[in-house]
Each structure stands twice: as C-alpha cells, then as structure tokens.
PQR file with spaces between the fields and no chain letter, atoms N, CA, C, O and H, PARSE charges and radii, in Angstrom:
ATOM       1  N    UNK     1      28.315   10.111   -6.587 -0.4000 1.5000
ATOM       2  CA   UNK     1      26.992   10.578   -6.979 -0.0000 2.0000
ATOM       3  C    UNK     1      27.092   11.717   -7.996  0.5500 1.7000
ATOM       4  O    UNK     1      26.263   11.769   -8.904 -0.5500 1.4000
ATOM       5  N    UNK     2      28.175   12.740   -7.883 -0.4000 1.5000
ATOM       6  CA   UNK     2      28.232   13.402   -8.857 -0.0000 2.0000
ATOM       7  C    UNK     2      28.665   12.614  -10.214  0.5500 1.7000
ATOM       8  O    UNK     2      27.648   12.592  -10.907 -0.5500 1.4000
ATOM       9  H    UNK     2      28.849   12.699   -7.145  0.4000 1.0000
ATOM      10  N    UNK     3      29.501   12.097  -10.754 -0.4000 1.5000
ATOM      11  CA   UNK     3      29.534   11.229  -11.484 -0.0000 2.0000
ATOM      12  C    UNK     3      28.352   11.242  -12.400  0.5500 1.7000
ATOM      13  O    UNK     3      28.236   11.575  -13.579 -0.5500 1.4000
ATOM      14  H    UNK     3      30.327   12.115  -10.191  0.4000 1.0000
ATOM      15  N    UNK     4      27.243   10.639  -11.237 -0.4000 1.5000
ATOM      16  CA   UNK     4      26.128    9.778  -11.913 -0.0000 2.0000
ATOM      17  C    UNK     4      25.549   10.914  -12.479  0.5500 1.7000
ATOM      18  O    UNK     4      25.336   10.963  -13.691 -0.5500 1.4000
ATOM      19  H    UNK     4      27.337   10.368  -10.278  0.4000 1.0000
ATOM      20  N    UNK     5      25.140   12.276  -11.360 -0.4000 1.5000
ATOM      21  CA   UNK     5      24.326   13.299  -11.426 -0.0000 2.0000
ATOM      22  C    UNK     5      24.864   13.999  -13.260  0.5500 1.7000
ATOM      23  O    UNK     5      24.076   14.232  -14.177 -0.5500 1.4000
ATOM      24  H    UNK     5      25.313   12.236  -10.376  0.4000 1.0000
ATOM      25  N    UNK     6      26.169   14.154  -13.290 -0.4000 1.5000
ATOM      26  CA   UNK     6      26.828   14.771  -14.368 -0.0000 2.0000
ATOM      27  C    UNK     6      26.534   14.115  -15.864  0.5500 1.7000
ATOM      28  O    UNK     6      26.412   14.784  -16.890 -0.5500 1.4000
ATOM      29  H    UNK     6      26.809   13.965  -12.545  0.4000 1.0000
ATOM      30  N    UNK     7      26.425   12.340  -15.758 -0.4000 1.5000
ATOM      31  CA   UNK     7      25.947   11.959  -16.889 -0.0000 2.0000
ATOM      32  C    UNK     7      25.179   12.033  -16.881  0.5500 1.7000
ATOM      33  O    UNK     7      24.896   12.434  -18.010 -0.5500 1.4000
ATOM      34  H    UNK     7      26.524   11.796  -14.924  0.4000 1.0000
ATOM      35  N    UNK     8      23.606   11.855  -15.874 -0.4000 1.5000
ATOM      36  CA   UNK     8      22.241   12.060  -16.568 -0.0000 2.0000
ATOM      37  C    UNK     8      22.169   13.549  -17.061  0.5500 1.7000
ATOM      38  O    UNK     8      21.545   13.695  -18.112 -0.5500 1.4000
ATOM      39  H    UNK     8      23.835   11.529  -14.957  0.4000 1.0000
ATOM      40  N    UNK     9      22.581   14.433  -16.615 -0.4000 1.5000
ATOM      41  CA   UNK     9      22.824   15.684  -17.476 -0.0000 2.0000
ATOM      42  C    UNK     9      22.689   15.736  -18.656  0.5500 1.7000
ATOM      43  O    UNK     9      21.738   16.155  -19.316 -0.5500 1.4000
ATOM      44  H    UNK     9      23.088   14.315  -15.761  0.4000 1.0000
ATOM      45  N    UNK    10      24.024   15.136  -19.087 -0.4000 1.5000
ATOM      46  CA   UNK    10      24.617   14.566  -20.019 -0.0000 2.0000
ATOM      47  C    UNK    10      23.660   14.430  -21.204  0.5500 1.7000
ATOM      48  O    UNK    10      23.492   15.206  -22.145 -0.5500 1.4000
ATOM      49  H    UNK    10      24.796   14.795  -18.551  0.4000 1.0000
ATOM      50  N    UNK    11      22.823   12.760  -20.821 -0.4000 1.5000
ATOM      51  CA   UNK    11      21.987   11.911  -21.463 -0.0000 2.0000
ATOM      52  C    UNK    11      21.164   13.115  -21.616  0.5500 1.7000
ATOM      53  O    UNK    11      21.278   13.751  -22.664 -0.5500 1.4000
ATOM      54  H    UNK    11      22.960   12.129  -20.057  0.4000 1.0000
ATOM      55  N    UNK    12      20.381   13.495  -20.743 -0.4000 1.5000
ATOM      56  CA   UNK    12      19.110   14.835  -21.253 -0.0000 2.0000
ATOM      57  C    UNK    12      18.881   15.758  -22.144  0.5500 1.7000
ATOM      58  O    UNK    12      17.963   16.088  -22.894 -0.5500 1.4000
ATOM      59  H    UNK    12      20.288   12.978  -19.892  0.4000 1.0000
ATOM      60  N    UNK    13      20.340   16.221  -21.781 -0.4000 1.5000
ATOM      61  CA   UNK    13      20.727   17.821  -22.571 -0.0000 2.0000
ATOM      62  C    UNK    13      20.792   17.708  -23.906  0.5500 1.7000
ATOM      63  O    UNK    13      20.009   18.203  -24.716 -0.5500 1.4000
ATOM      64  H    UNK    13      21.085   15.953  -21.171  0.4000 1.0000
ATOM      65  N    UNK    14      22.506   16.511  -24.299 -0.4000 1.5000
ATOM      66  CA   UNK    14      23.341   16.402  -25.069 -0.0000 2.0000
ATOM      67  C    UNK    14      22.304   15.281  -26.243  0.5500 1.7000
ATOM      68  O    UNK    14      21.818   15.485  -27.355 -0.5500 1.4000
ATOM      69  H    UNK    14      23.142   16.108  -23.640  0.4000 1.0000
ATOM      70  N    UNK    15      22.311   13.954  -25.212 -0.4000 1.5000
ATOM      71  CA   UNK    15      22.047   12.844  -26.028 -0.0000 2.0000
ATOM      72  C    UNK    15      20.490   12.941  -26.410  0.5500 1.7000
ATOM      73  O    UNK    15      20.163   12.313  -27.417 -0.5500 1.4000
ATOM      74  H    UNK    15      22.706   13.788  -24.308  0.4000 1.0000
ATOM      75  N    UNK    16      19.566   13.598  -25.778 -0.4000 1.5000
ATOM      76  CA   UNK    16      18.031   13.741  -25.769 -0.0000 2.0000
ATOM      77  C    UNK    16      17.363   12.769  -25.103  0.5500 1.7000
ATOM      78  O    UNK    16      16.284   12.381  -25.551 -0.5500 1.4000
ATOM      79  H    UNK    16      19.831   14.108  -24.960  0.4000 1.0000
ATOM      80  N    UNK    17      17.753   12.373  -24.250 -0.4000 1.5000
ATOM      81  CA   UNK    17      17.010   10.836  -23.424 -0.0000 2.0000
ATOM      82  C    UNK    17      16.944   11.539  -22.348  0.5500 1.7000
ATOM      83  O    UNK    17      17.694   12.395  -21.878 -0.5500 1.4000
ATOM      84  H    UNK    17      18.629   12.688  -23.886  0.4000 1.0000
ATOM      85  N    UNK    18      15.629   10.935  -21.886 -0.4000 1.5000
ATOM      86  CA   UNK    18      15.008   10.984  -20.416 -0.0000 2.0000
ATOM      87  C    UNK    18      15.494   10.524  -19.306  0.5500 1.7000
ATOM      88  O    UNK    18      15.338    9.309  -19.431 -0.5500 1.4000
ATOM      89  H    UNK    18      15.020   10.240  -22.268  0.4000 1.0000
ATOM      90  N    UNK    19      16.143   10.770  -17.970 -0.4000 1.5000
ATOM      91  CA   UNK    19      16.430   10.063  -17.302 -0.0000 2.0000
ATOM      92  C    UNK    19      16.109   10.020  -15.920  0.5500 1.7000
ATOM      93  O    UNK    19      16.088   11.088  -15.308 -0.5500 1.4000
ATOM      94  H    UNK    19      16.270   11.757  -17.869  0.4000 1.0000
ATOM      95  N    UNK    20      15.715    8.372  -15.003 -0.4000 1.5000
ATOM      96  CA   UNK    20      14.988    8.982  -14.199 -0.0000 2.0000
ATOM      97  C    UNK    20      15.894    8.470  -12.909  0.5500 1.7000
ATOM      98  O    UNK    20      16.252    7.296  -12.999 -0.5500 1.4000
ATOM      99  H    UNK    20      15.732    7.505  -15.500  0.4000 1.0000
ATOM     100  N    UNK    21      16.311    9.179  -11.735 -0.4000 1.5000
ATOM     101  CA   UNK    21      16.825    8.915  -10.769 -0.0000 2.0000
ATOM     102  C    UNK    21      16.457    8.874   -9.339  0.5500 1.7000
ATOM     103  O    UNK    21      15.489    9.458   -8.851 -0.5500 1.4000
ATOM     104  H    UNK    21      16.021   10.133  -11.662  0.4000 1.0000
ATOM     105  N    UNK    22      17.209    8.222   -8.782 -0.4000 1.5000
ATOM     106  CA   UNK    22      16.820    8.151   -7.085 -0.0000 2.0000
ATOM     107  C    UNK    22      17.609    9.239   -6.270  0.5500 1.7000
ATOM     108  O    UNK    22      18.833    9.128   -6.213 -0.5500 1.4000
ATOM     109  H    UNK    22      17.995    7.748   -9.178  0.4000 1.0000
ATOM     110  N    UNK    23      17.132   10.033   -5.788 -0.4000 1.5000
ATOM     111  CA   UNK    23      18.448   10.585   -4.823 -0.0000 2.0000
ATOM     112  C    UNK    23      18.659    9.755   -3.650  0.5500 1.7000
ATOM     113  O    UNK    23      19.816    9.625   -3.251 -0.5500 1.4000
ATOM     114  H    UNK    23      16.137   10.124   -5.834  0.4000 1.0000
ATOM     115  N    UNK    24      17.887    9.282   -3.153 -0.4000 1.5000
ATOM     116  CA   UNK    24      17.881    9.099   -1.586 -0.0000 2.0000
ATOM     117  C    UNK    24      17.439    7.718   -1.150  0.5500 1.7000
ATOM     118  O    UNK    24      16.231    7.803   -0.927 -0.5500 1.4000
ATOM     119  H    UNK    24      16.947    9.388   -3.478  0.4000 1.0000
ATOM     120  N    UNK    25      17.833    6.577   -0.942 -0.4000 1.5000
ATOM     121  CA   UNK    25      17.385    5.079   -0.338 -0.0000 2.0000
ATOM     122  C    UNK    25      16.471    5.129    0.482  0.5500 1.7000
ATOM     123  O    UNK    25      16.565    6.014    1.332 -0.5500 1.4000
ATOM     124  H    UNK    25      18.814    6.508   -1.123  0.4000 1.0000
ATOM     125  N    UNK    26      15.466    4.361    0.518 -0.4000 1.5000
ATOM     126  CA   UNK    26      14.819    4.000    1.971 -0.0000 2.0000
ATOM     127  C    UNK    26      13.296    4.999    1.563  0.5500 1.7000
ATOM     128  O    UNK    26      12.711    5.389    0.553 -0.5500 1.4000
ATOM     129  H    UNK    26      15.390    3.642   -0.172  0.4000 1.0000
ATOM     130  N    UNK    27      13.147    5.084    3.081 -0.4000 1.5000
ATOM     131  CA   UNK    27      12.124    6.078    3.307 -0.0000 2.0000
ATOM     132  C    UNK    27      11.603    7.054    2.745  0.5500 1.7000
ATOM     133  O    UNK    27      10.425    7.234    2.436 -0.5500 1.4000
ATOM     134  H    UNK    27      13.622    4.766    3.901  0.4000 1.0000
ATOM     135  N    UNK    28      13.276    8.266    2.485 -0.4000 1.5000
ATOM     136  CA   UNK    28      13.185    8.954    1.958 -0.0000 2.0000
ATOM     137  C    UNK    28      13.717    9.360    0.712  0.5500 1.7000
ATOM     138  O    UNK    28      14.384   10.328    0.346 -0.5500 1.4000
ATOM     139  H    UNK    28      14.233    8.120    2.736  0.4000 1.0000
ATOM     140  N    UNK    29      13.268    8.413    0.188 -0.4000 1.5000
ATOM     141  CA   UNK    29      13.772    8.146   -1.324 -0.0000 2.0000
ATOM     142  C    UNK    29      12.958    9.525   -2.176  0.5500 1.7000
ATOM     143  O    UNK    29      11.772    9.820   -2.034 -0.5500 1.4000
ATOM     144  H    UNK    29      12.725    7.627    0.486  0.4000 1.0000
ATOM     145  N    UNK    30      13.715   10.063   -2.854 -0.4000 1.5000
ATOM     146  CA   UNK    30      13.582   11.416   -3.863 -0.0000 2.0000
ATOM     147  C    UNK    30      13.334   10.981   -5.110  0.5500 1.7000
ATOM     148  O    UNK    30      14.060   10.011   -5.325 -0.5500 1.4000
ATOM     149  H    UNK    30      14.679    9.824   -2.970  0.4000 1.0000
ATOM     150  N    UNK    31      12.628   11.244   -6.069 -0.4000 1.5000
ATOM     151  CA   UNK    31      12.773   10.593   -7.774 -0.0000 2.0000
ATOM     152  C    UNK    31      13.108   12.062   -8.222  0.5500 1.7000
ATOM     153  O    UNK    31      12.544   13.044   -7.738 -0.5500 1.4000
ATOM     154  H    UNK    31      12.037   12.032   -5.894  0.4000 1.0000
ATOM     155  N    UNK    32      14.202   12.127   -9.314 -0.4000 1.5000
ATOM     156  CA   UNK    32      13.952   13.858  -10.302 -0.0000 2.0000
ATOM     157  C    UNK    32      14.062   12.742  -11.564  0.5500 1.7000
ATOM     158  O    UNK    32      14.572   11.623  -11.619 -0.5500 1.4000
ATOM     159  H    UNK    32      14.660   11.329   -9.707  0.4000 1.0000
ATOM     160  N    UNK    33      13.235   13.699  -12.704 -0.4000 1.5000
ATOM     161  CA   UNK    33      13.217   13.331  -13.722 -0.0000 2.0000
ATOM     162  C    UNK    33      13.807   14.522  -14.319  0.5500 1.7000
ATOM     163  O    UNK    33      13.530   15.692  -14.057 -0.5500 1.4000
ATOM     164  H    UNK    33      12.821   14.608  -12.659  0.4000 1.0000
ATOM     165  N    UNK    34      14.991   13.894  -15.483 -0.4000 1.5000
ATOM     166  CA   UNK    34      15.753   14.715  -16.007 -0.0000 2.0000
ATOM     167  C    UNK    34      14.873   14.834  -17.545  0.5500 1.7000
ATOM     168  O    UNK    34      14.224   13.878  -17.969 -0.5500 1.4000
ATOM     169  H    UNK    34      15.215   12.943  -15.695  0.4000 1.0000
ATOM     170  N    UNK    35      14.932   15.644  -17.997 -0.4000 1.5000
ATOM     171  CA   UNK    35      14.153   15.545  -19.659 -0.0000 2.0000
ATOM     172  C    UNK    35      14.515   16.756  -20.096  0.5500 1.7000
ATOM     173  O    UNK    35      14.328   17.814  -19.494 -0.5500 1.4000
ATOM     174  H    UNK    35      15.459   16.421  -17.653  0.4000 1.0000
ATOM     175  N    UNK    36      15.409   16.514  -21.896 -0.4000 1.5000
ATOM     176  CA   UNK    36      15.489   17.347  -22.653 -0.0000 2.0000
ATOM     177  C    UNK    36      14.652   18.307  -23.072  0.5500 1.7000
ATOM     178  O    UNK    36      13.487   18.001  -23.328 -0.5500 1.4000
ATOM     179  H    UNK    36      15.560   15.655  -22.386  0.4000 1.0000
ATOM     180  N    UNK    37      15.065   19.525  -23.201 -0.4000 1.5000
ATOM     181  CA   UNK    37      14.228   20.346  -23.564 -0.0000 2.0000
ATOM     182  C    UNK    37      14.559   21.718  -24.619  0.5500 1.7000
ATOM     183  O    UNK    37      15.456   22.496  -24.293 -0.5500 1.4000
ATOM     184  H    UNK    37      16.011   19.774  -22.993  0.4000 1.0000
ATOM     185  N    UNK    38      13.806   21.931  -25.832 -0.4000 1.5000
ATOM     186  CA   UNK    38      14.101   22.722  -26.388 -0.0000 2.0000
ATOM     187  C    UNK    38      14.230   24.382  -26.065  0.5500 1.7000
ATOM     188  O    UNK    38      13.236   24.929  -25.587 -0.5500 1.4000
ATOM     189  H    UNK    38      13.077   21.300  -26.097  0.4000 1.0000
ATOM     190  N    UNK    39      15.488   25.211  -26.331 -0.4000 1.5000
ATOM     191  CA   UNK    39      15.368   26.684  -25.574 -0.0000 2.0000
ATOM     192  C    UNK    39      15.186   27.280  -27.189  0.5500 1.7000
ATOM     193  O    UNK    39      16.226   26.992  -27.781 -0.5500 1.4000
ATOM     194  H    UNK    39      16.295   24.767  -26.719  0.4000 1.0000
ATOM     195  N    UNK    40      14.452   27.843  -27.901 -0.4000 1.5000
ATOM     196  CA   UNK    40      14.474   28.657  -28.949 -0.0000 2.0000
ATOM     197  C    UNK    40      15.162   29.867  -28.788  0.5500 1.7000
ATOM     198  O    UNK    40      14.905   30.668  -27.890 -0.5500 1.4000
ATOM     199  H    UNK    40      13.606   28.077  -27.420  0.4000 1.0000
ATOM     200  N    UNK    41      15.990   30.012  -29.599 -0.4000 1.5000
ATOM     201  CA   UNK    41      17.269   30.854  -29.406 -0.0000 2.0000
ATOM     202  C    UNK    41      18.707   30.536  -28.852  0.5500 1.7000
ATOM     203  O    UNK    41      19.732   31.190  -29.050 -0.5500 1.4000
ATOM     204  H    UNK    41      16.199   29.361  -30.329  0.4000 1.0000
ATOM     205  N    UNK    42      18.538   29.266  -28.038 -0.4000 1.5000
ATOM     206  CA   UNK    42      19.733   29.014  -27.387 -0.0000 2.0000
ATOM     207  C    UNK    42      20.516   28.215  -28.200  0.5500 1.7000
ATOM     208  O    UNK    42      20.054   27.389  -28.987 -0.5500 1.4000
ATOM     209  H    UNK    42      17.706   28.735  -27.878  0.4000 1.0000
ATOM     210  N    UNK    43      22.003   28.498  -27.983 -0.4000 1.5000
ATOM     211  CA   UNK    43      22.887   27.533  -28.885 -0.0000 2.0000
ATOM     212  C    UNK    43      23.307   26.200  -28.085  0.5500 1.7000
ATOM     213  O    UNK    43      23.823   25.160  -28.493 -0.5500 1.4000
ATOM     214  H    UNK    43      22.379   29.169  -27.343  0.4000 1.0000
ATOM     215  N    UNK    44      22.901   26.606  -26.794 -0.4000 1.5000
ATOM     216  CA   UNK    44      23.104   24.997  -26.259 -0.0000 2.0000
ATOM     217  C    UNK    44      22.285   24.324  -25.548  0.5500 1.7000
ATOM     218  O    UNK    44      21.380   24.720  -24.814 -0.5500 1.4000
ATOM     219  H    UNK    44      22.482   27.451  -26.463  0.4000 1.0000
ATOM     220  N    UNK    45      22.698   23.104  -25.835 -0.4000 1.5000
ATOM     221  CA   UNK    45      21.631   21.668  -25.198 -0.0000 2.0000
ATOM     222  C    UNK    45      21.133   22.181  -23.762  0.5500 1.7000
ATOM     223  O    UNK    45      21.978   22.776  -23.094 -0.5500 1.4000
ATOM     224  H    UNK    45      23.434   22.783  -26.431  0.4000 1.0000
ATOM     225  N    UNK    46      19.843   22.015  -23.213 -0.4000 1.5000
ATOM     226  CA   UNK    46      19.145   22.034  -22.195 -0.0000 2.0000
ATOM     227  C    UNK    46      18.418   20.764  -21.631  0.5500 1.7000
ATOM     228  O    UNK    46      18.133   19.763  -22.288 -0.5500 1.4000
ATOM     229  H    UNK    46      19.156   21.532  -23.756  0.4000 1.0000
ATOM     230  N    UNK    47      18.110   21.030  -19.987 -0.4000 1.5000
ATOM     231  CA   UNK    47      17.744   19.854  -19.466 -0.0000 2.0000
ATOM     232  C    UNK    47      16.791   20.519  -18.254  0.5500 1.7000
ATOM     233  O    UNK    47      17.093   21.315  -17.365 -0.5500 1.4000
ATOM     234  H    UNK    47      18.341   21.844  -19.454  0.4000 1.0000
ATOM     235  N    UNK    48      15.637   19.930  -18.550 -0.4000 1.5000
ATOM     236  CA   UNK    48      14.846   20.696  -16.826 -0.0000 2.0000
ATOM     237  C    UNK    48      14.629   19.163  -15.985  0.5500 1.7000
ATOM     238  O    UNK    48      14.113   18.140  -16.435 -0.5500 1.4000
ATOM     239  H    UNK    48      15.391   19.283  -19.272  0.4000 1.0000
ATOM     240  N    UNK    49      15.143   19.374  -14.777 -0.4000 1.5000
ATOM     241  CA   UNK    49      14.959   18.444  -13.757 -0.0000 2.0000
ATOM     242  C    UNK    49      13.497   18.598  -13.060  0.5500 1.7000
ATOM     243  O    UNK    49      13.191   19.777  -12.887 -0.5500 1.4000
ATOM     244  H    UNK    49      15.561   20.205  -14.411  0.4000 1.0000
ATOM     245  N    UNK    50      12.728   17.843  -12.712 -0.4000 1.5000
ATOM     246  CA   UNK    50      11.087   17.537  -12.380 -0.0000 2.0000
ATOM     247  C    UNK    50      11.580   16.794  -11.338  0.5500 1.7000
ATOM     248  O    UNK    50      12.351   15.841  -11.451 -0.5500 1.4000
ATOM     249  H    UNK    50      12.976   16.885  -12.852  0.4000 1.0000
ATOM     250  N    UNK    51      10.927   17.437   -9.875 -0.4000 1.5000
ATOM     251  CA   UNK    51      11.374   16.451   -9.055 -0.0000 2.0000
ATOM     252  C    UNK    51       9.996   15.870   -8.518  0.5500 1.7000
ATOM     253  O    UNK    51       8.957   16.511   -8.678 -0.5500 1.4000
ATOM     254  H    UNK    51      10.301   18.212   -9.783  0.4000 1.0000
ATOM     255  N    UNK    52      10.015   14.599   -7.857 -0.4000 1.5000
ATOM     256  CA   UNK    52       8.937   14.140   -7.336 -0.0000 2.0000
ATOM     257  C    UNK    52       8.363   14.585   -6.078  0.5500 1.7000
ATOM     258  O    UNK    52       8.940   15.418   -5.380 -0.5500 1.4000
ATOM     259  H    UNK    52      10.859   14.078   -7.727  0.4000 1.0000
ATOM     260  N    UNK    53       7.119   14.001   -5.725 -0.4000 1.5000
ATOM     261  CA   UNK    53       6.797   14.037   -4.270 -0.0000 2.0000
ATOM     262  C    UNK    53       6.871   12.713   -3.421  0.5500 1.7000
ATOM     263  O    UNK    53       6.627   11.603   -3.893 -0.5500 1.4000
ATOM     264  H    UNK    53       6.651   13.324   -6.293  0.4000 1.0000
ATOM     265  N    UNK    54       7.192   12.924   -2.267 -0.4000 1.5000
ATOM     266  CA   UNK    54       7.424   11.781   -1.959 -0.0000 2.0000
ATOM     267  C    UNK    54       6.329   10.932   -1.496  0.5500 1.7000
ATOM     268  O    UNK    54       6.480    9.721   -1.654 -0.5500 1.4000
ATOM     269  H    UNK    54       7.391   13.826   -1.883  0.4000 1.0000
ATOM     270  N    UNK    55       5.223   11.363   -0.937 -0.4000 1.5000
ATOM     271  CA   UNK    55       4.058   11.085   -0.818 -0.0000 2.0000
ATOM     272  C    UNK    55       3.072   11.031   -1.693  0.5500 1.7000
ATOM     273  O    UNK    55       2.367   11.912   -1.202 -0.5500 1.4000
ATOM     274  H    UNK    55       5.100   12.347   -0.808  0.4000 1.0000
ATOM     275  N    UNK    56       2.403   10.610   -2.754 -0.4000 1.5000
ATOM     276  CA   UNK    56       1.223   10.501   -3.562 -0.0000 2.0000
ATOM     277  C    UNK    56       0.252   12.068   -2.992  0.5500 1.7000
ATOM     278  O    UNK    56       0.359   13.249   -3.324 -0.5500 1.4000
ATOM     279  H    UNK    56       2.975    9.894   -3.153  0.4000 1.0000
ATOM     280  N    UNK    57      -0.457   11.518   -2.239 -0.4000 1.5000
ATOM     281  CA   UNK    57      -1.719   12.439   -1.327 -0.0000 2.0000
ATOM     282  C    UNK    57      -1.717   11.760   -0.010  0.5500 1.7000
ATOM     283  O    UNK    57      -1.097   10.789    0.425 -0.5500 1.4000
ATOM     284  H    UNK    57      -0.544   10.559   -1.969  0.4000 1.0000
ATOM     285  N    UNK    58      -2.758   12.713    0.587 -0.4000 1.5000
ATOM     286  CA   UNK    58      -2.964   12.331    1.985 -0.0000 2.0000
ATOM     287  C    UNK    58      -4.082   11.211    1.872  0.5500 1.7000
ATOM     288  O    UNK    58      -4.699   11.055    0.818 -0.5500 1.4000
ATOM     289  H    UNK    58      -3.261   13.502    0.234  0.4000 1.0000
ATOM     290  N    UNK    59      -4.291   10.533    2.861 -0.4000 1.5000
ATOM     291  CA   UNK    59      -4.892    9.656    2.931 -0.0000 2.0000
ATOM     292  C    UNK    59      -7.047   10.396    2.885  0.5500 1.7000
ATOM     293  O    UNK    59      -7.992    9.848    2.317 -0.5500 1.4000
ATOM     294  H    UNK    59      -3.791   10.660    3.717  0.4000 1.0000
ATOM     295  N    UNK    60      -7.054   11.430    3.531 -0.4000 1.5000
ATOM     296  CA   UNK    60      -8.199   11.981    3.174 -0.0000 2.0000
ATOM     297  C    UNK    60      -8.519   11.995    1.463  0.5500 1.7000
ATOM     298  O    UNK    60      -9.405   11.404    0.846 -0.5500 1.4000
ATOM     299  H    UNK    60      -6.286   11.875    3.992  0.4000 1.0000
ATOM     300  N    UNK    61      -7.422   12.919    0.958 -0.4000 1.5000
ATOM     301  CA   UNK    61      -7.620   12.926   -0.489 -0.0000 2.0000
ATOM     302  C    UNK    61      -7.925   11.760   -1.412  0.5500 1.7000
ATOM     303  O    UNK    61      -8.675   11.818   -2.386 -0.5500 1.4000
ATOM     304  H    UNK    61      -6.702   13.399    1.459  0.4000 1.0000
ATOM     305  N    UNK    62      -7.208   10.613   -0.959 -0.4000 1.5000
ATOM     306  CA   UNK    62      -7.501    9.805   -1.816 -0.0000 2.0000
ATOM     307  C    UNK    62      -9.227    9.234   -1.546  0.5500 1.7000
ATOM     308  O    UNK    62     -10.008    8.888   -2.432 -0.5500 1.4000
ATOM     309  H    UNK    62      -6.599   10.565   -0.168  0.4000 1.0000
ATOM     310  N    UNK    63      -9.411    9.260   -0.505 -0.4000 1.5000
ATOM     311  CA   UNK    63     -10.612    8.842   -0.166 -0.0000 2.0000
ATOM     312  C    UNK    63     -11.726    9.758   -1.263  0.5500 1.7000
ATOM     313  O    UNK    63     -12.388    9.170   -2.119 -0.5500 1.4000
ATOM     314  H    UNK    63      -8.776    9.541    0.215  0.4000 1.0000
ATOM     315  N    UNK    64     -11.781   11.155   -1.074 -0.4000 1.5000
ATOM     316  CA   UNK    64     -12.042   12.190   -2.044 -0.0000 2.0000
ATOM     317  C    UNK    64     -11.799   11.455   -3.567  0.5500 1.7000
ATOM     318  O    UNK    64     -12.778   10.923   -4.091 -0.5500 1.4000
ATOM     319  H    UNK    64     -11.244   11.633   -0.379  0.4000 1.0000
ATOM     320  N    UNK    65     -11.332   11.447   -3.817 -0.4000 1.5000
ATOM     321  CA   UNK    65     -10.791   10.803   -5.150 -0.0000 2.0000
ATOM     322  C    UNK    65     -11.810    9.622   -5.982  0.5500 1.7000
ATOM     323  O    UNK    65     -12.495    9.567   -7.003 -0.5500 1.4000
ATOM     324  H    UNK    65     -10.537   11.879   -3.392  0.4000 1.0000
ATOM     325  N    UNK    66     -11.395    8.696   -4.765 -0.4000 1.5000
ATOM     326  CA   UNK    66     -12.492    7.301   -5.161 -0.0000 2.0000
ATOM     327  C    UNK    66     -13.506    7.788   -4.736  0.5500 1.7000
ATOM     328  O    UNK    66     -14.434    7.387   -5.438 -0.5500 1.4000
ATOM     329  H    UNK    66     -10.838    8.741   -3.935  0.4000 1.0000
ATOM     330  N    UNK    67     -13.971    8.671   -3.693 -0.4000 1.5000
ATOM     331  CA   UNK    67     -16.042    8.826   -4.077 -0.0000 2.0000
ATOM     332  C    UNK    67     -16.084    9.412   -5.063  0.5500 1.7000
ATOM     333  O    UNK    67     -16.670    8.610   -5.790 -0.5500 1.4000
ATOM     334  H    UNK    67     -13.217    8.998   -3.122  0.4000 1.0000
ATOM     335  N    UNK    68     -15.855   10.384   -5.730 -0.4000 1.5000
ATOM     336  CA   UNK    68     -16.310   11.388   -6.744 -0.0000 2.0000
ATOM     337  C    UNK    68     -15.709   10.335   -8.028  0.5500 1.7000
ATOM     338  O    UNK    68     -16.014   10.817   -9.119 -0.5500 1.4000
ATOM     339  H    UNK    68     -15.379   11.036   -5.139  0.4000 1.0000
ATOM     340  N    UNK    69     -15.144    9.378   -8.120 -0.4000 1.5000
ATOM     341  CA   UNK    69     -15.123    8.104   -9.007 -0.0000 2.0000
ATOM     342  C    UNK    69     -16.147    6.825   -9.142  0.5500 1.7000
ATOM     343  O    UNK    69     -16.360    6.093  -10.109 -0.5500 1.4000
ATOM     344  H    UNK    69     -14.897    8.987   -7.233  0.4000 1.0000
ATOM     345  N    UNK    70     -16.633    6.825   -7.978 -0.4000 1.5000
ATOM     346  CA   UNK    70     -17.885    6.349   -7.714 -0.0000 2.0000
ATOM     347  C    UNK    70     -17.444    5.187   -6.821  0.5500 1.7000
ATOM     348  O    UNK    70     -18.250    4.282   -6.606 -0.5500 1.4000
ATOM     349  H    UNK    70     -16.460    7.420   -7.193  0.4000 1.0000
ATOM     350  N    UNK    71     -16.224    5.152   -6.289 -0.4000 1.5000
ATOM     351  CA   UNK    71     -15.346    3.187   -5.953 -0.0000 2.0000
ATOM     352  C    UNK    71     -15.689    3.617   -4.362  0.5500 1.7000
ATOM     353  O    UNK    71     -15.651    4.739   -3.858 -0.5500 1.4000
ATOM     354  H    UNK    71     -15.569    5.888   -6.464  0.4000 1.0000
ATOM     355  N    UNK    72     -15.999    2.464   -3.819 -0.4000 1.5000
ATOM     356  CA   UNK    72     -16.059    1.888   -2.639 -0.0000 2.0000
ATOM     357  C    UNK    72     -14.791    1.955   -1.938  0.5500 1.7000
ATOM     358  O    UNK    72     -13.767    2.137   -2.597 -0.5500 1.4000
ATOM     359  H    UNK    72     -16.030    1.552   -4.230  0.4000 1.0000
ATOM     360  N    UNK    73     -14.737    1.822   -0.601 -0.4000 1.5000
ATOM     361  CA   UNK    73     -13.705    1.977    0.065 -0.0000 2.0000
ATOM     362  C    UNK    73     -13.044    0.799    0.327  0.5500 1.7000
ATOM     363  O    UNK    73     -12.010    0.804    0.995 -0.5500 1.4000
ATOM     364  H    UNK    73     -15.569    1.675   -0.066  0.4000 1.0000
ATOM     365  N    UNK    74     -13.659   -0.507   -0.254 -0.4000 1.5000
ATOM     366  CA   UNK    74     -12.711   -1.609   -0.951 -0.0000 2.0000
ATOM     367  C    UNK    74     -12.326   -2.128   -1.722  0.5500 1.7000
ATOM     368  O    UNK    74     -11.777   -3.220   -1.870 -0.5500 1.4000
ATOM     369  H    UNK    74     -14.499   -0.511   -0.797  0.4000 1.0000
ATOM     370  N    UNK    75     -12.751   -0.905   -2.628 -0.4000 1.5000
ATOM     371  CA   UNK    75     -12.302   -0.871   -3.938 -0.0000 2.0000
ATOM     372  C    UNK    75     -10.748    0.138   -3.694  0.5500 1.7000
ATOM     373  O    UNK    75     -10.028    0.405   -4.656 -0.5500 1.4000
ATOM     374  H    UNK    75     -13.197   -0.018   -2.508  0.4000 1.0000
C-alpha cells in the first residue's frame, strides 16, 4: 500500500494529475483525493489530500433536502 500511496503522491505533486483512491474495502471503504496544487514561493511540487465522508448525510437531511427542492418522497 505504500507503494501505491508513494506514487499517487508522485502523480499529484510531480506529474500534475489528480488521483483518486480507496483506502479501505467493504463497508468501510475511505476515498482521499490527491490533487496538485500550486505553493507561490515554493520550489517544490505540492499535493493536498481531500479525504471523503463515508456517509453522504443522514437520512433526516436528505429528506430536508428534497422538500426545500420541492421532490416527493418518491421521488
């Protein structure tokens, strides 16, 4: 896994590509998004990791969501 972890680095920093990964199988599957990023002043390549949530929202919220959208609850 380091391996993998070290080239998307890599790809972000160095090469400028986005990269998006899994940490974790199953259930508790993790997403980070790796993405290049410019440091003004810095002499070297940068990368900020964005990690996900693993849940969207709660099931209240979404409900919230679609009324104030105007959608039905079978919609």
């Amino acid at each position: 896994m380091q391996d993998i972890w070290s080239t998307a680095l890599h790809d972000a920093a160095v090469r400028q590509r986005t990269r998006l990964m899994a940490l974790q199988g199953g259930v508790d599957r993790l997403t980070v998004a790796l993405l290049p990023v410019h440091v003004e002043g810095a002499d070297c390549p940068a990368a900020i990791a964005m990690f996900g949530r693993r849940n969207v929202c709660s099931p209240l919220g979404l409900e919230m969501l679609s009324s104030s959208h105007g959608l039905t609850y079978a919609e």
